[in-house]
Every structure is written in structure tokens, then in C-alpha cells.
MARTIBA-130292 format. One record per residue (C-alpha): residue number from 1; z, x, y. Coordinates in nm, 2 decimals. Example, Ala and Ser with C-alpha at 12.3 -4.5 7.8 and 13.67 -1.06 7.14 Angstrom:
// residues 2
    n       Z       X       Y
    1    0.78    1.23   -0.45
    2    0.71    1.37   -0.11
END
This chain:
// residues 483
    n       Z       X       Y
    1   -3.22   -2.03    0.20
    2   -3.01   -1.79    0.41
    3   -2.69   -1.62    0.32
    4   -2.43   -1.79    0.47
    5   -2.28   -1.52    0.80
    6   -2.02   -1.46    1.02
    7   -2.19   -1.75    1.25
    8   -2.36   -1.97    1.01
    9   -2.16   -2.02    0.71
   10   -1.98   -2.37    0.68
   11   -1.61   -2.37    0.70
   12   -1.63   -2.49    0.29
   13   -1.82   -2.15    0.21
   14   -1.57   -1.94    0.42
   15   -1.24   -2.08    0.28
   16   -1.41   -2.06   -0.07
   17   -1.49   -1.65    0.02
   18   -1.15   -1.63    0.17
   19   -0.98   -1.81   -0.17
   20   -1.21   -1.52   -0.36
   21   -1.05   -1.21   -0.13
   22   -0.75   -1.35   -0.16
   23   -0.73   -1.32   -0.55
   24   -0.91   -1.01   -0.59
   25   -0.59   -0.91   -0.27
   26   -0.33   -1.08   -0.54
   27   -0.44   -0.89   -0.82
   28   -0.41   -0.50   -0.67
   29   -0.08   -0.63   -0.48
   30    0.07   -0.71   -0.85
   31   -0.01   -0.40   -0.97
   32    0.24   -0.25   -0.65
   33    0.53   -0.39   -0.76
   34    0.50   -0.46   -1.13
   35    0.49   -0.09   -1.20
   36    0.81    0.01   -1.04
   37    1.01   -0.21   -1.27
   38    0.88   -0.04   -1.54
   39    0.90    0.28   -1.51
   40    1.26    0.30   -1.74
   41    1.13    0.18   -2.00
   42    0.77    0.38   -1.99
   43    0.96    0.66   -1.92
   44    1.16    0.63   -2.28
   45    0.86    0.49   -2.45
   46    0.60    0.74   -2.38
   47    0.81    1.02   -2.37
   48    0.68    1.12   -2.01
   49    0.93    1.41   -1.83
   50    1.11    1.29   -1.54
   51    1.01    1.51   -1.31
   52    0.65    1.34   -1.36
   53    0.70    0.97   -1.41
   54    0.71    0.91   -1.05
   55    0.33    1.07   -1.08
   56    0.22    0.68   -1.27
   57    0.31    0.52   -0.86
   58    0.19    0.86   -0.67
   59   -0.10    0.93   -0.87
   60   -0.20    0.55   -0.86
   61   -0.16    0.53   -0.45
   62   -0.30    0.91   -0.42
   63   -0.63    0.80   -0.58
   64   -0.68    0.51   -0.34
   65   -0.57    0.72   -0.03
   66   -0.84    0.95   -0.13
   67   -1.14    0.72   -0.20
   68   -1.11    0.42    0.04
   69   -1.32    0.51    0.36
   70   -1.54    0.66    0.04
   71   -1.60    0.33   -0.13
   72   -1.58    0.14    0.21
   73   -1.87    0.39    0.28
   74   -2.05    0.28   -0.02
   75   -2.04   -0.05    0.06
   76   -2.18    0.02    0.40
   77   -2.49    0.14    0.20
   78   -2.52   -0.11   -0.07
   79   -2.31   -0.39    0.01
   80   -2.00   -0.48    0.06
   81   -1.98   -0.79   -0.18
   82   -2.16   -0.57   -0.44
   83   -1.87   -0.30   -0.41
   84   -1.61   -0.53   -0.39
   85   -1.74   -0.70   -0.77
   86   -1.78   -0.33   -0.86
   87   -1.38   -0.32   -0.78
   88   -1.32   -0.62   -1.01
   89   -1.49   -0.42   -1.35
   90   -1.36   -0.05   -1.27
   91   -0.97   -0.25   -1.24
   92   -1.01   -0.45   -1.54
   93   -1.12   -0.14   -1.70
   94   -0.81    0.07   -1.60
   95   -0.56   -0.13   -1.67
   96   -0.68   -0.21   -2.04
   97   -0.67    0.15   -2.10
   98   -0.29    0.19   -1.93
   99   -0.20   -0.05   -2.17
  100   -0.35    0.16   -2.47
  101   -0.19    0.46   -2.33
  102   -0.03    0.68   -2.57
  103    0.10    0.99   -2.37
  104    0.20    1.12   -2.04
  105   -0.16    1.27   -1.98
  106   -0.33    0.95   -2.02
  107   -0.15    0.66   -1.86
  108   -0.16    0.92   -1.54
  109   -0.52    0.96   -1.58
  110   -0.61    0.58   -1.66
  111   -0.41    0.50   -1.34
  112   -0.61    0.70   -1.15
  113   -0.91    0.49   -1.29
  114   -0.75    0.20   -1.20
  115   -0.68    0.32   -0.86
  116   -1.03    0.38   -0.80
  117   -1.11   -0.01   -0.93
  118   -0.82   -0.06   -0.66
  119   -0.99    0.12   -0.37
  120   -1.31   -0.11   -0.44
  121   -1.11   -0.39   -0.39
  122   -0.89   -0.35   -0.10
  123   -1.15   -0.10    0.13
  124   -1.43   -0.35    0.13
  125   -1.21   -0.71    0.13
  126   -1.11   -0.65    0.52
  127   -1.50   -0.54    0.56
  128   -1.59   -0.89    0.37
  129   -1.37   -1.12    0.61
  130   -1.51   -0.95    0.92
  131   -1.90   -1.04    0.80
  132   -1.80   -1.40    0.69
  133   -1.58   -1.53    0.98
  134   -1.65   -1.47    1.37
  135   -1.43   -1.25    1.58
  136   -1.26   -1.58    1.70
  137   -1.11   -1.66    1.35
  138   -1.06   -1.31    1.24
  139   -0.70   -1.30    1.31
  140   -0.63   -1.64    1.06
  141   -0.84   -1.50    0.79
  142   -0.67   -1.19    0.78
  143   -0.30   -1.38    0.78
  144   -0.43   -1.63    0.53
  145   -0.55   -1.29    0.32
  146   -0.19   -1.12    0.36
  147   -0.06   -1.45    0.16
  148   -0.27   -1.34   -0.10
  149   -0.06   -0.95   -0.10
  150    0.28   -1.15   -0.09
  151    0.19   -1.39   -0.36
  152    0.09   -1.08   -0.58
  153    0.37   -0.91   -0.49
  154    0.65   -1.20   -0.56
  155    0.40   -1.25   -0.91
  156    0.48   -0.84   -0.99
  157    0.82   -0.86   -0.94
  158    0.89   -1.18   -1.17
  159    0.66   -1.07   -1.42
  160    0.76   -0.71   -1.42
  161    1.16   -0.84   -1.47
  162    1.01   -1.10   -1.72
  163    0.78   -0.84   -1.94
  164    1.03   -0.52   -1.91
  165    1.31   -0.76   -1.99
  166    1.14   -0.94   -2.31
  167    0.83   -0.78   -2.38
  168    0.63   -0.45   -2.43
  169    0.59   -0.27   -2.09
  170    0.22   -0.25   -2.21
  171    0.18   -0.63   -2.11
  172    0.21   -0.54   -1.70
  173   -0.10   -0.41   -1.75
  174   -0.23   -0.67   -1.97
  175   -0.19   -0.96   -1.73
  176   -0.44   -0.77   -1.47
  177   -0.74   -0.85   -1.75
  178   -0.76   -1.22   -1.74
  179   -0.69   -1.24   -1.38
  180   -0.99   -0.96   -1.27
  181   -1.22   -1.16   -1.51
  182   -1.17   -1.47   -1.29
  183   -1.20   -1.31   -0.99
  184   -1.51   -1.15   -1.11
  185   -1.69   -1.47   -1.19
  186   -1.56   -1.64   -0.87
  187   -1.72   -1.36   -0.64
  188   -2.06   -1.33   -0.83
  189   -2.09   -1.72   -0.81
  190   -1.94   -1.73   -0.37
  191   -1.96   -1.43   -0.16
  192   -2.33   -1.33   -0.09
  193   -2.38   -0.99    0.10
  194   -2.47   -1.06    0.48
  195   -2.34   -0.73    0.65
  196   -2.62   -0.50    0.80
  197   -2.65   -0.21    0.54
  198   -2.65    0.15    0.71
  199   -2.75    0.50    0.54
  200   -2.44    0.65    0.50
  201   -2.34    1.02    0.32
  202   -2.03    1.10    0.13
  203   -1.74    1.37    0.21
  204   -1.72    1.52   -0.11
  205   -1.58    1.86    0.13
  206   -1.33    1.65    0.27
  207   -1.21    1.49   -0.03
  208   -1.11    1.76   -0.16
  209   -0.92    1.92    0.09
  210   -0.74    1.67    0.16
  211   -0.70    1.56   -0.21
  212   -0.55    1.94   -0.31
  213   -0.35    1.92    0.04
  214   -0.16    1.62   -0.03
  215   -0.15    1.73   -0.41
  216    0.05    2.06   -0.25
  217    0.32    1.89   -0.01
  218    0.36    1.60   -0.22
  219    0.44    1.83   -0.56
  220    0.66    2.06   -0.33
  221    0.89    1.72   -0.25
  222    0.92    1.61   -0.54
  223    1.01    1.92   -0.72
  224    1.25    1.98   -0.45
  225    1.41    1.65   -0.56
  226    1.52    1.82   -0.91
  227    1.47    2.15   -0.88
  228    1.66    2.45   -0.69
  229    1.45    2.61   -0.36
  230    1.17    2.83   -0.49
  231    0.90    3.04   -0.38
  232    0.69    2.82   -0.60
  233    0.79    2.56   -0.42
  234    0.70    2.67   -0.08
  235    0.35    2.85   -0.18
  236    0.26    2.42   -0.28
  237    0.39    2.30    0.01
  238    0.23    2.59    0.23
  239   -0.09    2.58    0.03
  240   -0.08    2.19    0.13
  241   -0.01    2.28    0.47
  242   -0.34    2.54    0.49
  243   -0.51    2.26    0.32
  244   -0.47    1.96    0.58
  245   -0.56    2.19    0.87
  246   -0.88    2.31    0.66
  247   -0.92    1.94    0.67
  248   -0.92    1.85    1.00
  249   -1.15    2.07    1.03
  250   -1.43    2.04    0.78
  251   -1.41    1.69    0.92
  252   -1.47    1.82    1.31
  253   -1.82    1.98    1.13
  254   -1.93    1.74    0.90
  255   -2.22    1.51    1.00
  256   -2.07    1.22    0.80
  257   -1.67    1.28    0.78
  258   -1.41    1.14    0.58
  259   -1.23    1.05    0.91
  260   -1.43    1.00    1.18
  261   -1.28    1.12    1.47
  262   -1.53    0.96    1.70
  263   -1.35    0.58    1.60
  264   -1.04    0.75    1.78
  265   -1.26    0.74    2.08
  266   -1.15    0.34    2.11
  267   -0.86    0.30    2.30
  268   -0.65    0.07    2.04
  269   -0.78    0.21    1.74
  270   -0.51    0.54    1.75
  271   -0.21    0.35    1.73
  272   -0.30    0.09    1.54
  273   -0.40    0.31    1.29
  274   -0.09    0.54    1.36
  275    0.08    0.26    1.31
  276    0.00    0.17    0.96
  277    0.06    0.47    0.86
  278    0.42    0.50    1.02
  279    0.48    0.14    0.84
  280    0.40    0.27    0.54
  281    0.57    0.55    0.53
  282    0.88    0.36    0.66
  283    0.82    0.06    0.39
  284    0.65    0.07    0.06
  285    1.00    0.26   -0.09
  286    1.20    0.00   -0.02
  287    1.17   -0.21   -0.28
  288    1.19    0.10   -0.55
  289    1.53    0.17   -0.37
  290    1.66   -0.17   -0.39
  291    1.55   -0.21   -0.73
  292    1.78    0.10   -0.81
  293    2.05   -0.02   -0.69
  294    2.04   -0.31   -0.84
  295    1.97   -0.21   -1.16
  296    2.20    0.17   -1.13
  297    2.49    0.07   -0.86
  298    2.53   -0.31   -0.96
  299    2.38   -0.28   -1.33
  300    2.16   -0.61   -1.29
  301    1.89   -0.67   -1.54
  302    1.52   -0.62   -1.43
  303    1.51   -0.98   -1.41
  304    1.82   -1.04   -1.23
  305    1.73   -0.75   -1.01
  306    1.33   -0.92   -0.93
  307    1.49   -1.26   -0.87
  308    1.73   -1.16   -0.58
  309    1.38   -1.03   -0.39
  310    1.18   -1.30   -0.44
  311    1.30   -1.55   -0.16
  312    1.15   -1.27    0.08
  313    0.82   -1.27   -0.02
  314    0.83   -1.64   -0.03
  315    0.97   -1.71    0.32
  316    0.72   -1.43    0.41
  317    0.38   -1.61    0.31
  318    0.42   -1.88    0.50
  319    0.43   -1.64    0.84
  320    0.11   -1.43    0.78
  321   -0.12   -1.68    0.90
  322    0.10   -1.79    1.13
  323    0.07   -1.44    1.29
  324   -0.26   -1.41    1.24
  325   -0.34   -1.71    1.47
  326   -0.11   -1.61    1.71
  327   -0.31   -1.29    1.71
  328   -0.62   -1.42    1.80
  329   -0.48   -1.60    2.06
  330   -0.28   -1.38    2.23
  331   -0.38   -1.08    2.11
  332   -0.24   -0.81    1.87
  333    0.08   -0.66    2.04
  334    0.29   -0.84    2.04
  335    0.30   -0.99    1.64
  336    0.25   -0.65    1.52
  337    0.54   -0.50    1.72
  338    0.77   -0.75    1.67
  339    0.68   -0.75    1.30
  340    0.79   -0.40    1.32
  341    1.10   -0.46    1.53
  342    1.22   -0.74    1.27
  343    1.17   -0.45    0.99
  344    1.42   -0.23    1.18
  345    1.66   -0.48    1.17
  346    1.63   -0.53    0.74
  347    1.62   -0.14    0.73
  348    1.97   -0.11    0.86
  349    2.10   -0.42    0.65
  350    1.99   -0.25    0.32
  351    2.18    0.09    0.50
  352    2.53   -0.15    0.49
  353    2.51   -0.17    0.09
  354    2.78   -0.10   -0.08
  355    2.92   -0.09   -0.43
  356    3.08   -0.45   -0.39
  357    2.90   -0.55   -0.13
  358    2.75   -0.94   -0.13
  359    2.44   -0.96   -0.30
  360    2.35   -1.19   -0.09
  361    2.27   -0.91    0.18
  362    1.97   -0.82   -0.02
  363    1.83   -1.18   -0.03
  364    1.91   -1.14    0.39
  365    1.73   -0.82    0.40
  366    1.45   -0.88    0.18
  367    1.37   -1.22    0.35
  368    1.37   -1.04    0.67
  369    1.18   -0.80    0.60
  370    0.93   -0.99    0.44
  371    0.92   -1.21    0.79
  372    0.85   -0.86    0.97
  373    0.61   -0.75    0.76
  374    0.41   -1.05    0.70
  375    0.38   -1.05    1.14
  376    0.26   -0.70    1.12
  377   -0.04   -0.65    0.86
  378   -0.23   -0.96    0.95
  379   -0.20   -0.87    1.34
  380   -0.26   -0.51    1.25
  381   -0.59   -0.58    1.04
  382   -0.68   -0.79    1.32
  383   -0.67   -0.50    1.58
  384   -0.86   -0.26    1.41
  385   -1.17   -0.50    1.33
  386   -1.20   -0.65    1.65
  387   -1.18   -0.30    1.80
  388   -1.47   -0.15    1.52
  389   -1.83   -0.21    1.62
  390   -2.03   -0.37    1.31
  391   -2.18   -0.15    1.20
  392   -1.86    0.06    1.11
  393   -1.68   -0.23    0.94
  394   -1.67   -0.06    0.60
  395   -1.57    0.28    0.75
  396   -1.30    0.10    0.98
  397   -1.15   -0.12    0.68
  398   -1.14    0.25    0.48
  399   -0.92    0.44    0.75
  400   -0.70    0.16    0.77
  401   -0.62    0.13    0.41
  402   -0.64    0.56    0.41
  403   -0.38    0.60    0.70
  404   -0.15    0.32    0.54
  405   -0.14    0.42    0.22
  406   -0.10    0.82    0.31
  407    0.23    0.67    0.44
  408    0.29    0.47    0.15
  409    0.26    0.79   -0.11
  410    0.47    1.02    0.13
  411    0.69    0.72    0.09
  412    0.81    0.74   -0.19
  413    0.84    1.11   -0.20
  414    1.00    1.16    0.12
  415    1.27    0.85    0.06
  416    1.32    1.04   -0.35
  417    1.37    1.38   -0.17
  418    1.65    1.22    0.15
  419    1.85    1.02   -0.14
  420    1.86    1.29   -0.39
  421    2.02    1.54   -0.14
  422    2.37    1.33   -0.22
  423    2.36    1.32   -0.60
  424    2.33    1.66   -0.82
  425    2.02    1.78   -0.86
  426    1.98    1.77   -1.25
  427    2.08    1.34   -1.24
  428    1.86    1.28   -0.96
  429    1.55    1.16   -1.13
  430    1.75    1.06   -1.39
  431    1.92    0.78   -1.19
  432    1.61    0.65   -1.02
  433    1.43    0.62   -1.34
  434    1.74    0.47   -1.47
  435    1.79    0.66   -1.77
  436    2.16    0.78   -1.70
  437    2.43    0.53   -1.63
  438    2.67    0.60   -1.34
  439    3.04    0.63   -1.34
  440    3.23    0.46   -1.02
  441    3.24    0.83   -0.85
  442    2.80    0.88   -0.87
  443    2.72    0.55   -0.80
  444    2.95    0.60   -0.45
  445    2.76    0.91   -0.42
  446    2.40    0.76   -0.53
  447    2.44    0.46   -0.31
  448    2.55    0.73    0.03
  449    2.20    0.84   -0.07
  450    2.02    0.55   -0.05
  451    2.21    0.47    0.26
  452    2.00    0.84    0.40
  453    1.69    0.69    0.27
  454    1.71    0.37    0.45
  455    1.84    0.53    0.81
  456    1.53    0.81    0.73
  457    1.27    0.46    0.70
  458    1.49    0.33    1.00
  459    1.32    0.60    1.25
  460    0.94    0.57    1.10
  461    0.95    0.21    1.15
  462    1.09    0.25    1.48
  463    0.85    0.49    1.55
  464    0.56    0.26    1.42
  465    0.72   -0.03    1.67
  466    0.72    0.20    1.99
  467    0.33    0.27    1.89
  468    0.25   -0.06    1.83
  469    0.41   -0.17    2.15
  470    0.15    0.15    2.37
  471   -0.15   -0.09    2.31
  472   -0.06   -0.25    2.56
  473   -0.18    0.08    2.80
  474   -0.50    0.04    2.61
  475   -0.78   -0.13    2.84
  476   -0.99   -0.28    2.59
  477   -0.99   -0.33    2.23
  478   -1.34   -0.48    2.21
  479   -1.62   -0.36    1.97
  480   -1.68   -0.07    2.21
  481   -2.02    0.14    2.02
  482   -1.94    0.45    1.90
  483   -2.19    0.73    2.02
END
């Protein structure tokens, strides 16, 4: 018998592949949030300095920038499915060892290893949906899949205030071994491989440009962040500099690139991808900002603090297949850009905290945001797999995940560097890992910082809106063949 496809699975298969993605989504999308609230108290147990702390998020979201159109190449060549379970194992893996970590060294280093595990996972899933559903139900699936990154999200942040307020820190890494097991089994015993596999080569050149690049600008911001302006400081961020032009082009000359520039040949497919990375960029340090003022400006628990965000997420699950369906009818546009516009609007409610101002303008904020964003990922997925041909599913599902989350790591070093201009440089980290308390005075000063921060995200998101909204121009989005 057949593998169940695209066109001849039964609808029981395809919800039962879609449950499958959707845990193996849940699992990397705890792993986002649940970190944040712990870095305090990793911080003070490990002994790690705090100028590289914020290195256990970067290093994590650097690794998968750097390997997903890699391991969504893989599975091009030997299966997406059989990736995708790979993802499951090299996860489990890394987060066992992050929770035996000992020193500063290794829980950077066993991050990275579970970043890779991460890459597996999220670079193949969109490549997964778009071989088991036709182009007709694409939009759903991918709404229905965005439930699965809210639900792990809302499950990080309760069990990151839980564990960091009762238990060992160790434990946020703990939880990820039970659940990878079970997704593990689930995927050997439902998804089946049914995607044409095409030879493929891997950019080890571009890798590492791009790899040492980022390295160099991102290690220039955050040093800026605590340290005075030094030459050392602008020879990484120059060196970075040198380095992303050397990548663009060892790409231009490679016969199987990183980034292939020839996708950007499709009329929808630059910003849409533009786009995700704008939104990330924009996004993903929100919640590490509210959390700090929460726990530093109000001096809530972790707990306390998680609770307060979790009617966002919740509100927000219920909308991602919503816009996903409304996607596939109506096309793209106009969920994605209003999911963007409705962003803008939570950005400049988190600007209006103050240091008596309503909690209950975080709950607005966060629930808003979560509405915005749960319109724009499931319509914005959508775009860029109806607009790949096949036979570049894996490659296409790698970009996207590669331009969002080079947004999402210059997130958080970009929104670190605008906040910390307000505050003295030698307290800067200090406050945002939460190791020094703050007096009425810095916590005025902290939160006019945060306020920068969130006007900063204000423009990218904007940015990523006025994109979004240029498809429009585009005249087609179909599965136009590369040549």
C-alpha cells in the first residue's frame, strides 16, 4: 500500500500528521519562552558572567538561524519525515545535557546542540504539511499548526514561573524529555515520507560566513550594552559587516547556496520573507521586556509575572486557524497585514507602562498582540508555500524559518542595546537578568528604556505591515518553477 499524499491521504491520516507537527511545534515553542524566565536564577546558579548569559537565548536562536535551509536541505535529500524524527532525538538529547550542565561553557554549548535538534524540527514541519495536505487546505493546516507554537508558548511561560519559582531551573529542560519521546513514537508510527527527494549539496562556505558575520555584529551590540565605545568593539562589528557582504556573495557563486537568490525571482516571495524577518525582529523581545518589568519595575514573582501573559496566548490560539482559512480563501494580504497592523497597536500599549500603571494593560497588550500575531504566521507560512514550486519545499520552509529567526536573534540584541542607553552602563545587564534590585529613581529610568525599546519594535513592525501590504503589486504567487 501507498503512502498516504498531498492528494490521497484520508482526512483521519492528515489530522493525525497535523496532531504529530503540532507537538513536535509545541515542544521547540516551550523551549522559547521557558528559557527567558530563567535566566536569574541560571545566571546565580552557574556562575555565568552577565555580559554572556544573554549568549544561553542568542546562541540557542543563532544555531537554528544558521542550519535551517541546511537541515531543510537534508530533508530534501533523504526525507523530510526522516529529518523531522531525527529533530525529535538530537532535542531530547540537548536538553538532557542543559540540564546536567555544570558551567558557563557547557550549557552554551549544549544549547547549541539543542538548537540544531530545534532546526530539525521547525525547518522540515512547514515542508511536512505542504506534502500531506493540497494547496487548497494549506492555509488551515498551517493556522491549526500555529496553535501548536501558542500552546507551547502559554505551557513555557506557566512552567517556567512554576519551575524557577519552586523548583531547580534544571527541570525547564527536563520537561522537554518526556514530551520529545512521545512525539518521537507518534511520528515513527503516522507520518510516512511522500515528498519527491532531490540531490541536493550543502553550504558549508556560506555557513560560515554568515555564521562568523552575525557572531561579529551581534557580539559588538551586546558589548556595547555594558561596555564603553571601543575599537574592539567596532573591528566585531566591522569584521561582521565584511563578513555579510562576503556572504552575499559566496552565495551569488555557489552552485547550491545557502540562500538561493533565484526563489526571490517569485514575485511574493521577497516580502513575505522580508516580512518575517521585520516581525521578528520587531517581536520575539517583547516578552523578555515585559517579563522585566514585571519582575524589576513591579517586583512580581516569575509566576505572577507568567500568569498576567497567558490570556494572550490563549485568546490567540483560537485565531490562527481562523486566519489560516481566511487565507486560503482570500488570499494572504490581507490576514498577514492586518496581523501586523494589530501588533503596532500592542507595541505602543506596552510603550504607555509606567511604574503604577494598571497591570491590566499588559493583559490588553499581550492579548492583542497575541490576536496579531496568531493572523500573521499562519497567513505568512501560507504565502511562501503556495508561492515555492515542490520541489523546493524544504529549501523554502528553511529561508522562512532563516529570515525570521535572523530577526528574532538581532531582537533581542538590538531591543538590550536601545533600553540600556537610559540606565548606567555597569547595571544594565544587571537589571535585565534581574540580579540588582532598583530604587524608585532606576526603575523610572529602566522603564524610559523599555519605553525606547518598544517605540524601536514600533517602526520594524510597521515596516513589516507596509511590506506585507506591497503583495498586493505582486501578480502571481503561484508555484512559478524556478530556472
Amino acid at each position: 500500500m501507498s503512502a498516504p499524499t498531498a492528494s490521497t491521504g484520508t482526512k483521519s491520516h492528515t489530522g493525525l500528521a497535523l496532531l504529530v507537527i503540532m507537538i513536535g511545534v509545541l515542544m521547540v515553542a516551550i523551549d522559547t519562552t521557558i528559557v527567558v524566565l530563567a535566566l536569574p536564577v541560571m545566571q546565580r546558579s552557574l556562575h555565568v558572567a552577565l555580559s554572556a548569559v544573554i549568549w544561553v537565548v542568542i546562541g540557542y536562536l543563532l544555531t537554528i538561524t544558521l542550519v535551517s535551509t541546511q537541515v531543510g536541505r537534508l530533508g530534501d535529500i533523504f526525507g523530510r519525515v526522516k529529518m523531522y524524527e531525527t529533530g525529535f532525538l538530537v532535542f531530547i538529547l540537548g536538553s538532557a545535557l542543559c540540564a546536567l550542565s555544570n558551567s558557563e561553557a557547557t550549557i552554551i554549548g549544549f544549547r547549541i546542540i539543542q538548537g540544531l535538534g530545534g532546526a530539525l524540527v521547525m525547518a522540515n514541519s512547514g515542508a511536512v504539511i505542504a506534502d500531506t495536505f493540497p494547496p487548497n487546505r494549506l492555509g488551515r493546516a498551517y493556522g491549526f499548526n500555529s496553535v501548536g507554537y501558542t500552546v507551547g508558548a502559554i505551557f513555557g511561560i506557566l512552567l517556567g514561573g512554576v519551575i524557577v519559582t519552586y523548583f531547580s531551573w534544571r527541570w525547564i529542560f527536563w520537561v522537554n524529555v518526556p514530551i520529545g519521546i512521545v512525539a518521537y513514537v507518534m511520528a515513527l508510527k503516522v507520518l510516512r515520507d511522500s515528498g519527491k527527494r532531490q540531490r541536493q549539496r550543502l553550504d558549508l562556505a556560506g555557513m560560515l560566513t554568515l555564521g562568523l558575520g552575525l557572531f561579529g555584529i551581534l557580539w559588538g551590540i551586546t558589548k556595547l550594552s555594558t561596555d564603553p565605545f571601543t575599537m574592539e568593539i567596532v573591528l566585531y562589528l566591522i569584521g561582521g559587516v565584511i563578513l555579510m557582504i562576503a556572504f552575499v556573495f559566496v552565495e551569488r557563486v555557489r552552485e547550491a547556496p545557502m540562500v538561493h537568490m533565484s526563489i526571490f525571482r517569485i514575485p511574493a516571495m521577497t516580502p513575505t520573507l522580508t516580512a518575517a524577518f521585520l516581525q521578528g525582529l520587531a517581536n520575539y523581545a517583547v516578552l523578555f521586556l515585559v517579563i522585566m518589568y514585571l519582575q524589576g519595575v513591579r517586583e512580581y514573582s516569575p509566576l505572577k509575572a507568567s500568569l498576567l501573559l497567558v490570556p494572550g496566548y490563549i485568546v490567540g490560539s483560537f485565531v490562527g486557524p481562523f486566519s489560516g482559512k481566511l487565507a486560503d480563501r482570500v488570499g494572504a494580504v490581507i490576514p498577514a497585514t492586518l496581523g501586523l497592523g494589530i501588533q503596532v497597536v500592542a507595541l505602543l500599549i506596552y510603550a504607555q507602562l509606567g511604574t503604577v500603571t494598571g497591570v491590566w494593560l499588559v493583559i490588553v497588550a499581550s492579548t492583542i498582540s497575541g490576536i496579531g500575531a496568531s493572523a500573521f504566521f499562519p497567513a505568512n507560512n501560507s504565502a511562501v508555500m503556495k508561492a515555492a514550486p515542490s520541489e523546493m519545499f524544504g529549501i523554502a520552509s528553511g529561508m522562512l524559518r532563516t529570515f525570521s529567526n535572523v530577526g528574532m536573534v538581532f531582537s533581542f540584541a538590538v531591543a538590550i542595546l536601545v533600553a540600556a542607553r537610559s540606565i548606567p552602563r555597569n547595571l544594565a545587564f544587571a537589571i535585565f537578568v534581574g540580579t540588582t534590585k532598583l530604587t524608585t529613581h532606576l526603575a523610572s529610568v529602566f522603564t524610559a528604556g523599555l519605553h525606547s525599546a518598544f517605540y524601536a519594535s514600533t517602526i520594524f513592525m510597521a515596516l513589516a505591515a507596509i511590506l506585507s501590504a506591497t503583495r498586493v503589486l505582486s501578480k502571481s504567487t503561484s508555484r512559478s518553477r524556478i530556472r
